[in-house]
GUDO-988071 format. One record per residue: z, x, y of N, C-alpha, C, O in turn; residue in one letter. Coordinates in Angstrom, 3 decimals, padded with zeros to 6 digits. Example, Ala and Ser with C-alpha at 12.3 -4.5 7.8 and 13.67 -1.06 7.14 Angstrom:
007.800:013.190:-005.690:007.800:012.300:-004.500:007.800:013.200:-003.300:008.465:014.236:-003.319:A
007.080:012.850:-002.250:007.140:013.670:-001.060:007.870:012.900:000.030:008.039:013.409:001.138:S
***
This chain:
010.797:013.121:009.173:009.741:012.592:008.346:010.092:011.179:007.867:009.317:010.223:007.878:X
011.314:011.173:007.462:011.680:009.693:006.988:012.416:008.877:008.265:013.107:009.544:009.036:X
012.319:007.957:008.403:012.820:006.760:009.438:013.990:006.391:008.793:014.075:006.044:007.615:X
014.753:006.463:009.479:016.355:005.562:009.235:016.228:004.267:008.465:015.227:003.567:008.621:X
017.189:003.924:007.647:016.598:002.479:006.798:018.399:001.189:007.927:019.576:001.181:008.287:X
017.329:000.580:007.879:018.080:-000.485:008.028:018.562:-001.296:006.954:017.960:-001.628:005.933:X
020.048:-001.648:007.414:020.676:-003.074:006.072:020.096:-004.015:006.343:020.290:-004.569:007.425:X
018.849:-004.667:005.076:018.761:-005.903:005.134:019.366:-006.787:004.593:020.009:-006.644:003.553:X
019.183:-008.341:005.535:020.594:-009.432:004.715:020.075:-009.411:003.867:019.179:-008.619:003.574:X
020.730:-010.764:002.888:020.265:-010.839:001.790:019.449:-012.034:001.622:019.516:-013.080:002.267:X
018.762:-011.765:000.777:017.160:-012.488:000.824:017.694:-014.352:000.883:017.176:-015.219:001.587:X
018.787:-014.515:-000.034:018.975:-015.640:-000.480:020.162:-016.046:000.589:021.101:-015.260:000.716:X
020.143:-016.811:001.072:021.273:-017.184:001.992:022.391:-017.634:001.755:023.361:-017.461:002.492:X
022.404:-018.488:000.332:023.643:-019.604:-000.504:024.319:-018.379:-001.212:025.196:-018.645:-002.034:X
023.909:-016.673:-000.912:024.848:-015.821:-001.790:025.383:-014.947:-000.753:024.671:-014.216:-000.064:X
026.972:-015.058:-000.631:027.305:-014.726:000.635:026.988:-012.909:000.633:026.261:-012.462:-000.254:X
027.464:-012.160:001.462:027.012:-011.158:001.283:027.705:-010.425:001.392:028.491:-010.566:002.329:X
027.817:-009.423:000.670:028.577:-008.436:-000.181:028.691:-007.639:000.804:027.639:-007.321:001.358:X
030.147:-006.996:001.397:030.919:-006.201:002.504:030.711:-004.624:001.832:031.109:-003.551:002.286:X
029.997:-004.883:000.679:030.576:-003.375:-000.176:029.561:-002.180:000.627:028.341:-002.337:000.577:X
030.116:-001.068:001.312:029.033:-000.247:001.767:028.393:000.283:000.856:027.279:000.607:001.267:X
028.607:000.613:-000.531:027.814:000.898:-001.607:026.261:000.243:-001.806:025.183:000.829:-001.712:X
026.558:-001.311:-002.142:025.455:-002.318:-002.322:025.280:-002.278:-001.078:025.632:-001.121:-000.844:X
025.113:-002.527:-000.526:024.137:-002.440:001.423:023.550:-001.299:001.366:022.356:-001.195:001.648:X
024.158:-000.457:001.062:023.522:000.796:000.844:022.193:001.095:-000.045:021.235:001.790:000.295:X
022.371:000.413:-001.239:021.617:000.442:-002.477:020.375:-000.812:-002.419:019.376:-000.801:-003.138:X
020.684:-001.827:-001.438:019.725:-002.950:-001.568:018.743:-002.436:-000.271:017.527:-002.605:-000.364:X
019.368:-001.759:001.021:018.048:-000.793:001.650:017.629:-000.074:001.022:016.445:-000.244:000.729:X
018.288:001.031:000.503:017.061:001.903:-000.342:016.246:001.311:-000.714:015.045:001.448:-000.477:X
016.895:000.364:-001.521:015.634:-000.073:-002.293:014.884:-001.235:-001.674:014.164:-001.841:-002.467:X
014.894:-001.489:-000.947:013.776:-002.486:000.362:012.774:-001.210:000.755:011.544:-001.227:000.703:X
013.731:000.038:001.211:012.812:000.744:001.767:011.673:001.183:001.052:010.484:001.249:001.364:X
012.583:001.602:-000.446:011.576:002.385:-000.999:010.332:001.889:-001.471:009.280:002.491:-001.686:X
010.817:-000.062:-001.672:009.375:-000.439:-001.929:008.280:-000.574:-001.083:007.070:-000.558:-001.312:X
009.189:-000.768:000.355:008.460:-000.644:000.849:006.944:000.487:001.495:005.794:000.310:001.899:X
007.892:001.636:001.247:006.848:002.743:000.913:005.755:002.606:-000.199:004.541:002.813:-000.210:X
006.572:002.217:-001.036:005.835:002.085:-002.670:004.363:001.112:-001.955:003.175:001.403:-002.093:X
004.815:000.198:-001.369:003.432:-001.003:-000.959:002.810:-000.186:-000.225:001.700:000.129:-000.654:X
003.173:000.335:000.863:002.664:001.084:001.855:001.342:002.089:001.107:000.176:002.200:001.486:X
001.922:002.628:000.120:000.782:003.533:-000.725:000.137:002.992:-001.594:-000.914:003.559:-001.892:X
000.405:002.018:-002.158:-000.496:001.524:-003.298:-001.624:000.430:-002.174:-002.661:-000.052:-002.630:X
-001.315:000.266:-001.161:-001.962:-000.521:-000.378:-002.912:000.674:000.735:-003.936:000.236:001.260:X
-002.449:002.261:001.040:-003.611:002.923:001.125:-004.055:003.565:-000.171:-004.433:004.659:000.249:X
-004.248:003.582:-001.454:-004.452:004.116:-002.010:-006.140:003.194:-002.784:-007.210:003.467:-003.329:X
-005.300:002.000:-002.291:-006.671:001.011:-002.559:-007.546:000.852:-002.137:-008.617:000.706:-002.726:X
-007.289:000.825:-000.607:-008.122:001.042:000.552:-009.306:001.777:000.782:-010.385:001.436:001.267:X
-008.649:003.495:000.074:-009.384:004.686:000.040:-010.501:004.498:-001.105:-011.709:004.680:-000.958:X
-009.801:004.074:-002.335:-010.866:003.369:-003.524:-012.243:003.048:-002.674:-013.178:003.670:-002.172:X
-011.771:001.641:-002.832:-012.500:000.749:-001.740:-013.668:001.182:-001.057:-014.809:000.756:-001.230:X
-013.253:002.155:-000.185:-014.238:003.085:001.038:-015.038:003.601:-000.200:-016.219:003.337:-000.424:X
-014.203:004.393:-000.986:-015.287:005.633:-002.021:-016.632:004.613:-002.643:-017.817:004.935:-002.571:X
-016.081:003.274:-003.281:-016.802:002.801:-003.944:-018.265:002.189:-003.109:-019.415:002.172:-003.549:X
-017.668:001.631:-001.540:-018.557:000.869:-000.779:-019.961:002.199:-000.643:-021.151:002.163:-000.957:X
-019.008:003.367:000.030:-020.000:004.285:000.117:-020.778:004.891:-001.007:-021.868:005.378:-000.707:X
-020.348:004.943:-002.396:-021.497:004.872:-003.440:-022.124:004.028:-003.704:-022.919:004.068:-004.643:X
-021.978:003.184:-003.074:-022.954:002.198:-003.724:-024.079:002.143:-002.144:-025.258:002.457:-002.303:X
-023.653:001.787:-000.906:-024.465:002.574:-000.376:-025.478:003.184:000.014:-026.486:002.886:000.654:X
-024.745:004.804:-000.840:-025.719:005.695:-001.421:-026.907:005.720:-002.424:-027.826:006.539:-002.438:X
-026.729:004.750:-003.195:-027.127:004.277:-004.353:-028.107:003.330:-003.840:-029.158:003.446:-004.469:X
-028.150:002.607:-003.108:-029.218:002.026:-002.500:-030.353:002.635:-002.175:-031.479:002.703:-002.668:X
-029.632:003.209:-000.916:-030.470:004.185:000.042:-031.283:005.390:-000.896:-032.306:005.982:-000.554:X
-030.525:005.566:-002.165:-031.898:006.527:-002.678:-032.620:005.592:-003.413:-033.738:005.913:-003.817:X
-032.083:004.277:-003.699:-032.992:003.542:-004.206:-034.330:002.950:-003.535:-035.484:002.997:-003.959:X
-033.840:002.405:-002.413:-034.983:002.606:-001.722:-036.262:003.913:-001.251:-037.490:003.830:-001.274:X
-035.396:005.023:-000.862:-035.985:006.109:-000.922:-036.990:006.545:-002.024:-038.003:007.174:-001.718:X
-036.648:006.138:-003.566:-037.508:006.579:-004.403:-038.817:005.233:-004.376:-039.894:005.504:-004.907:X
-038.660:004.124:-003.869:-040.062:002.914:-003.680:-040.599:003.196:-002.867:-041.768:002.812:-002.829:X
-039.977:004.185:-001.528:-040.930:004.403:-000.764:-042.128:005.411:-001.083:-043.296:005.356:-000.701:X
-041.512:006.316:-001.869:-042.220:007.583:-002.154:-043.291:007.583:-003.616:-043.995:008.495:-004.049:X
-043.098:006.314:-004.089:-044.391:006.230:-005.471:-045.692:006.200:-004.510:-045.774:005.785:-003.354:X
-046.686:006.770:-005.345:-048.098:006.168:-005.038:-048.001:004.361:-005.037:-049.008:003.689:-004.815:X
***
């Protein structure tokens, strides 16, 4: 279910980079995990998005529906 995380370097280049398998360890997690974190808050918006386009929509379409149907 989960994908292997890769060590990423480090963002800043002028800071050499730390041999410690601990921190390599701890700066993927946490790349990965945000990256999940974006991953969901970026479908979670998405899905919004859809719900809202399609009520409104809906909201039309009976709007129109009720002008067609007056005397």
């Amino acid at each position: 279910m989960l994908s292997q995380c890769q060590p990423v370097p480090p963002t800043n280049p002028t800071i050499p980079h730390n041999t410690d398998p601990f921190i390599d360890y701890s700066r993927s997690l946490h790349n990965y995990t945000l990256r999940l974190w974006t991953e969901s808050r970026r479908l979670a918006e998405e899905k919004a998005r859809v719900k809202t386009d399609k009520k409104e929509a809906d909201e039309q379409r009976e709007h129109r529906a009720s002008h067609l149907h007056k005397p």
